[in-house]
C-alpha positions in Angstrom: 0.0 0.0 0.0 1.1 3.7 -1.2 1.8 6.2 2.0 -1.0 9.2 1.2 1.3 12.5 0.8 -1.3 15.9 0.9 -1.0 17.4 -1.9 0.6 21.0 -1.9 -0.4 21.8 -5.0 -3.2 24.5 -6.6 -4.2 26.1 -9.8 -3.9 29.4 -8.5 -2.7 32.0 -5.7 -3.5 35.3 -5.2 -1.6 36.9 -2.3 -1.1 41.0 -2.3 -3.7 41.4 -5.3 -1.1 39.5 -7.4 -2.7 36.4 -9.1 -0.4 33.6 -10.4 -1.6 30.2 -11.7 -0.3 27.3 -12.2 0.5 26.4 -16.2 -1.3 22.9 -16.8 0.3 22.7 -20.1 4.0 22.3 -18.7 2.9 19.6 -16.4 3.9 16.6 -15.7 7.5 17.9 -16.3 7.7 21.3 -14.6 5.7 23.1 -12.0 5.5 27.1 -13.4 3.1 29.3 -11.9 2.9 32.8 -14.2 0.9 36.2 -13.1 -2.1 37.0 -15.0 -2.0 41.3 -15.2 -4.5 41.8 -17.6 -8.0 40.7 -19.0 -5.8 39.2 -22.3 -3.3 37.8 -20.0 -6.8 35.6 -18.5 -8.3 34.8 -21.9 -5.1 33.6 -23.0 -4.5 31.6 -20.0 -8.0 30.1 -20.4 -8.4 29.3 -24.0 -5.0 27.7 -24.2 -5.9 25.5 -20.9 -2.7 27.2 -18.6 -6.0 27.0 -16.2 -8.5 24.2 -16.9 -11.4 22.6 -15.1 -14.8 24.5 -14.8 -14.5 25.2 -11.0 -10.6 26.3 -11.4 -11.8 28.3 -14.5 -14.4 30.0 -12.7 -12.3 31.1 -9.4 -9.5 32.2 -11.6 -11.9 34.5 -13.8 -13.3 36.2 -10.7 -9.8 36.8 -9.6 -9.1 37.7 -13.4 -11.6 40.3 -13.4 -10.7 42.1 -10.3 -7.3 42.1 -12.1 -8.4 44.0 -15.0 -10.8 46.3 -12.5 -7.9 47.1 -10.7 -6.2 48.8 -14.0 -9.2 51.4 -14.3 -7.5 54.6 -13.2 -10.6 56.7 -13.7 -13.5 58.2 -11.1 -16.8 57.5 -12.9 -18.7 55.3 -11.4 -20.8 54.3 -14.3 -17.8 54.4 -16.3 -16.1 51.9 -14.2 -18.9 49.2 -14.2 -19.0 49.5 -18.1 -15.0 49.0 -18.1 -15.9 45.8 -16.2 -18.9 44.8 -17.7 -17.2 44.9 -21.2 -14.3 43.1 -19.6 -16.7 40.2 -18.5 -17.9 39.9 -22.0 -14.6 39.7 -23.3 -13.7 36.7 -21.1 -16.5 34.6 -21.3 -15.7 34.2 -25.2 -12.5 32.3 -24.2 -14.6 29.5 -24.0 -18.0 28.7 -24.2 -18.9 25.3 -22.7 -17.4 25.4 -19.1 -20.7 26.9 -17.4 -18.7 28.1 -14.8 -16.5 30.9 -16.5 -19.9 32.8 -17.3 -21.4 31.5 -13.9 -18.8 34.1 -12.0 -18.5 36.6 -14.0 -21.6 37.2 -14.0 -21.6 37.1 -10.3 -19.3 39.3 -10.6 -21.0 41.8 -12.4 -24.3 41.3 -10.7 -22.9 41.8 -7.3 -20.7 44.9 -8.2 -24.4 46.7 -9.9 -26.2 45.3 -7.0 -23.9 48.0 -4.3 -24.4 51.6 -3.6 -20.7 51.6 -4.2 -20.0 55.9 -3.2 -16.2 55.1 -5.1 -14.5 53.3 -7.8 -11.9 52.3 -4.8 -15.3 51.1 -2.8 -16.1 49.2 -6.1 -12.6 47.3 -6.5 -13.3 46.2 -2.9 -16.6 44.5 -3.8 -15.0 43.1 -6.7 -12.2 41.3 -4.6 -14.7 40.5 -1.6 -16.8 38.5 -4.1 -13.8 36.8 -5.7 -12.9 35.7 -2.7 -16.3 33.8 -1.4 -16.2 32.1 -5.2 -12.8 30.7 -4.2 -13.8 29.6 -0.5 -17.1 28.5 -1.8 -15.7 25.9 -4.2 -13.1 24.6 -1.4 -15.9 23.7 0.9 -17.7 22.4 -2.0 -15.4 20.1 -3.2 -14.7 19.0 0.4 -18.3 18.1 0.9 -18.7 16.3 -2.6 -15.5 14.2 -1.7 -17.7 13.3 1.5 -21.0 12.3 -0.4 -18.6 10.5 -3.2 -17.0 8.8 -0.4 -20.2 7.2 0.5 -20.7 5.7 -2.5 -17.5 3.6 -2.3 -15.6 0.7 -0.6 -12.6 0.4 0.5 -10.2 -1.4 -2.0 -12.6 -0.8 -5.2 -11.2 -0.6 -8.4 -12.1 2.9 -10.3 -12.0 4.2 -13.3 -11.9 8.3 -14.3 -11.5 10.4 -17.0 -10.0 13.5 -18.0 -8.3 15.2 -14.7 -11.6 16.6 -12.1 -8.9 16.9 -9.2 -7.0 19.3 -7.2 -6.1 21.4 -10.2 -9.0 21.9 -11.9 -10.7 23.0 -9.0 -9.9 25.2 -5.6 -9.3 22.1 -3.7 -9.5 18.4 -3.7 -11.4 18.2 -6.7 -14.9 17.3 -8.2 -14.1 13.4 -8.7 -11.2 12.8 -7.4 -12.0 14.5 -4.0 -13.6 10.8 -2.6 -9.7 9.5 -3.9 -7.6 11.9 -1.8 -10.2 11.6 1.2 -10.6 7.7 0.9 -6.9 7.2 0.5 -6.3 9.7 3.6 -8.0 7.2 5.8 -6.6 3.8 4.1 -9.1 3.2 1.4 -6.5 1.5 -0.8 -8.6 2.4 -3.5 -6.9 0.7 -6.9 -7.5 3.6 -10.0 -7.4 3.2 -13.5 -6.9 7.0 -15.3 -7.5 7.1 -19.3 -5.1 8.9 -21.1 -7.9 11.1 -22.2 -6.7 12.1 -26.0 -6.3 14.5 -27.6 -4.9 16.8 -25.2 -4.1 13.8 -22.5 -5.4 15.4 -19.2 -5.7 12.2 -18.0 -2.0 11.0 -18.8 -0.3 14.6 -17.7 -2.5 15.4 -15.2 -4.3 12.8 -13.4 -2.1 10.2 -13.4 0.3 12.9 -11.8 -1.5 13.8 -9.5 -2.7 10.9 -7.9 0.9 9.3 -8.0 2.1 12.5 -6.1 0.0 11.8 -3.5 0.4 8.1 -3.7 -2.4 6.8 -5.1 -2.0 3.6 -6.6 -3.1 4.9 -10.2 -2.3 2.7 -13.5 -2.2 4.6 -16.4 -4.5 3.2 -19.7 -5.3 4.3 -23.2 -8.7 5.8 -23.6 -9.4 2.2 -25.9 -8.7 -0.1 -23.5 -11.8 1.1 -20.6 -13.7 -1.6 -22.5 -11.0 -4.5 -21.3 -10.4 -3.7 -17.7 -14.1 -3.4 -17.4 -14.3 -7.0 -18.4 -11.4 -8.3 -16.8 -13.4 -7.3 -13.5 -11.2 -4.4 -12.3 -13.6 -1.6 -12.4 -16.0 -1.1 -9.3 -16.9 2.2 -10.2 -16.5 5.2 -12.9 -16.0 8.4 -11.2 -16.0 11.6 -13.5 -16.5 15.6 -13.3 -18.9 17.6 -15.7 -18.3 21.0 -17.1 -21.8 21.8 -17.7 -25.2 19.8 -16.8 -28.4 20.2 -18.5 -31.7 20.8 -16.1 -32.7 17.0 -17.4 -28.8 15.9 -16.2 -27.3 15.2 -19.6 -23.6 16.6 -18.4 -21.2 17.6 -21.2 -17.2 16.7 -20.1 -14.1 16.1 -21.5 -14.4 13.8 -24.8 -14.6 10.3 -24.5 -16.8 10.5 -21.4 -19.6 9.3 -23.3 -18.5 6.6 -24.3 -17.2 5.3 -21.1 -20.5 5.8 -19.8 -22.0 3.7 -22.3 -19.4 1.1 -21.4 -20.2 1.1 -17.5 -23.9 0.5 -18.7 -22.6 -2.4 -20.5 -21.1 -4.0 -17.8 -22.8 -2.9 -14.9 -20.9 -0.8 -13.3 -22.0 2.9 -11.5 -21.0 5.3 -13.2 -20.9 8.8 -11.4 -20.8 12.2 -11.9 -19.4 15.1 -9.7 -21.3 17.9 -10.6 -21.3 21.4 -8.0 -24.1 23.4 -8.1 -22.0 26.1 -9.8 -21.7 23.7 -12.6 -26.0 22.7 -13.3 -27.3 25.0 -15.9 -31.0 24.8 -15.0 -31.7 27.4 -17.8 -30.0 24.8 -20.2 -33.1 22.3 -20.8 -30.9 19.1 -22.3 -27.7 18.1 -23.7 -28.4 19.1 -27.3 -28.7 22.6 -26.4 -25.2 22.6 -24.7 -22.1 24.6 -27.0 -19.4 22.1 -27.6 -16.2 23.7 -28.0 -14.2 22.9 -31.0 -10.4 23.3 -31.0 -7.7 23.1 -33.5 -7.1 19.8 -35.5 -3.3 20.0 -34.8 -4.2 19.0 -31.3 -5.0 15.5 -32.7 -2.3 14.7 -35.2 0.9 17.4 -34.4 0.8 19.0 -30.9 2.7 15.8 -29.2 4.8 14.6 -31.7 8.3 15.8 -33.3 6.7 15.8 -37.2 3.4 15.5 -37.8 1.6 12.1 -38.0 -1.0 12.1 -40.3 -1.2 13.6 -43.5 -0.5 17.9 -43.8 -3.9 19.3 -44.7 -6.4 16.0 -43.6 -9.4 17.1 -42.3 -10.2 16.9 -38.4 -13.1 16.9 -36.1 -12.1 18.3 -32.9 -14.8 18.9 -30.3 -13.4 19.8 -26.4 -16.5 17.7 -25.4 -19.3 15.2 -25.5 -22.5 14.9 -23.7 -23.3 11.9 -21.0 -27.2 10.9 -21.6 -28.5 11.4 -18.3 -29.7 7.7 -18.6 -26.4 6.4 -18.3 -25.6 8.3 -15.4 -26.3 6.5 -12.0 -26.3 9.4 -9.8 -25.1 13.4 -9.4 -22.8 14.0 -6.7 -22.9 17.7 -5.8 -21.7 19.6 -2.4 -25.6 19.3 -1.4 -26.1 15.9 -1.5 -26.3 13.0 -3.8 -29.0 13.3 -6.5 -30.8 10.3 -8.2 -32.7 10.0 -11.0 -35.3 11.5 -12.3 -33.1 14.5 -12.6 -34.9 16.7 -14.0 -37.8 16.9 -10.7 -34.7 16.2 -8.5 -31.8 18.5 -9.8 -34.9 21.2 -9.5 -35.1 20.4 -6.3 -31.3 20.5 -4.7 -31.1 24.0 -6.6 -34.0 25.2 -5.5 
């Protein structure tokens, strides 16, 4: 059995009004965290996944918008709310599936028109104050979800994820991985299978990092082989995070989670989705109405290898996402509790 280490590690710190993340695409080989000082410093960050994972995306946009408030050097009220407003606008484009990146910046926004602010100095202050409960907010829900996710597991299962839901794509602990860390605190032994999740290999870089830093016994797969270790009997459980969830709980994450899902089906095995509150679009009404992001081809057949290899000039299909039928999915795991189907009378009811 694997010694659990605590992880000292987090997408993002903002000390002295200075925000710094942590550059996910460097990882697994080095750990670089580089300050965000403006609103295109943020977009950047965002679109090319330095910062990744709906709740991480979210915090760090808050942060990243009382950044770019803290540049306005005018005294206009008004003026100032427009700067930020426009600002807001700007970075939700950087991608449009991850509910959470509108989610707080539209908190922010609401919360700064929603103050009798009497200065633009007062107004910064309700910026930062608000970024602030995002960030503790999704620590203590990520703690709690790891507590309902740990209820839903034994000790020694084998489990299967997806993509990287963990400790840097969120605050804290993570989405789905948060029952791993907390289980394997208190001697769990859990044994877990991460897919290499292609194209951009979140699972390989990230998860599979993760976890063995904090001495998880993890084995590293390719996304094709799910299908086997199912069979062979090694999966207990399939444990993944969402990015957005319809009100009828289809949940769109990372590609490929699909069609695990249909796979646990298959074999009859749970398959479980860590979705916070932040994250359930009830103003979505089902999966087909969810924007699926779609990247650059090169990410398929040039961004990880020394010459390209497939043909220069083939044609690609790209999409950042698929969408989980709420039929496949055996229950949500939010910080409120543990939601079972029919979703869409019972997701109604946790948010309500």
């Amino acid at each position: 059995m694997k010694t659990y280490k605590s992880l000292d590690i987090t997408p993002l710190k903002f000390e002295n009004g200075k925000l710094t993340i942590l550059d996910q695409t460097l990882l697994p080989i080095d750990e670089v965290y580089i300050e965000i000082k403006t609103k295109e410093d943020m977009w950047d960050a965002i679109y090319h996944l330095k910062v990744r994972g709906a709740p991480a995306i979210g915090v760090v946009a808050a942060y990243g918008l009382y950044v770019e408030a803290g540049r306005y050097d005018g005294d206009e009220i008004e003026d100032f709310i427009s700067a930020v407003e426009k600002a807001a606008v700007y970075l939700e484009g950087a991608r449009p599936t991850a509910v959470n990146l509108s989610w707080a910046l539209n908190r922010m926004v609401s919360c700064l028109k929603g103050q009798e602010c009497n200065s633009v100095q007062h107004a910064k202050e309700v910026l930062l104050l608000e970024a602030v409960k995002i960030h503790e907010e999704d620590v203590n829900a990520c703690k709690a979800m790891g507590e309902y996710g740990l209820s839903l597991l034994k000790p020694g299962i084998g489990i299967l994820t997806h993509c990287n839901a963990g400790t840097i794509a969120t605050s804290k602990y993570g989405t789905c991985l948060a029952p791993i860390h907390l289980g394997q605190e208190r001697d769990y032994n859990f044994k877990v299978f991460a897919d290499e999740t292609r194209p951009l290999l979140q699972g390989a870089r990230l998860t599979a990092w993760e976890l063995d830093k904090a001495g998880v016994d993890v084995t590293l797969i390719c996304d094709n082989m799910a299908a086997t270790v199912m069979k062979n009997g090694w999966i207990d459980a399939v444990v993944v995070g969402c990015d957005r969830m319809a009100a009828n709980g289809d949940g769109a994450n990372k590609i490929g989670t699909s069609g695990v899902a249909v796979l646990a089906k298959e074999f009859g095995i749970p398959f479980y989705m860590y979705v916070p509150t932040s994250t359930i679009d009830m103003n979505t009404s089902t999966g087909d109405d969810i924007n699926i992001e779609l990247r650059d081809g090169k990410e398929i057949y040039q961004m990880w290898y020394e010459k390209p290899m497939a043909p220069e000039g083939i044609k690609t299909f790209n999409p950042a996402f698929d969408v989980t039928d709420h039929r496949y999915i055996t229950a949500v795991i939010t910080e409120k509790g543990i939601v079972y189907p029919p979703y869409d009378i019972n997701l109604r009811k946790i948010m309500e």
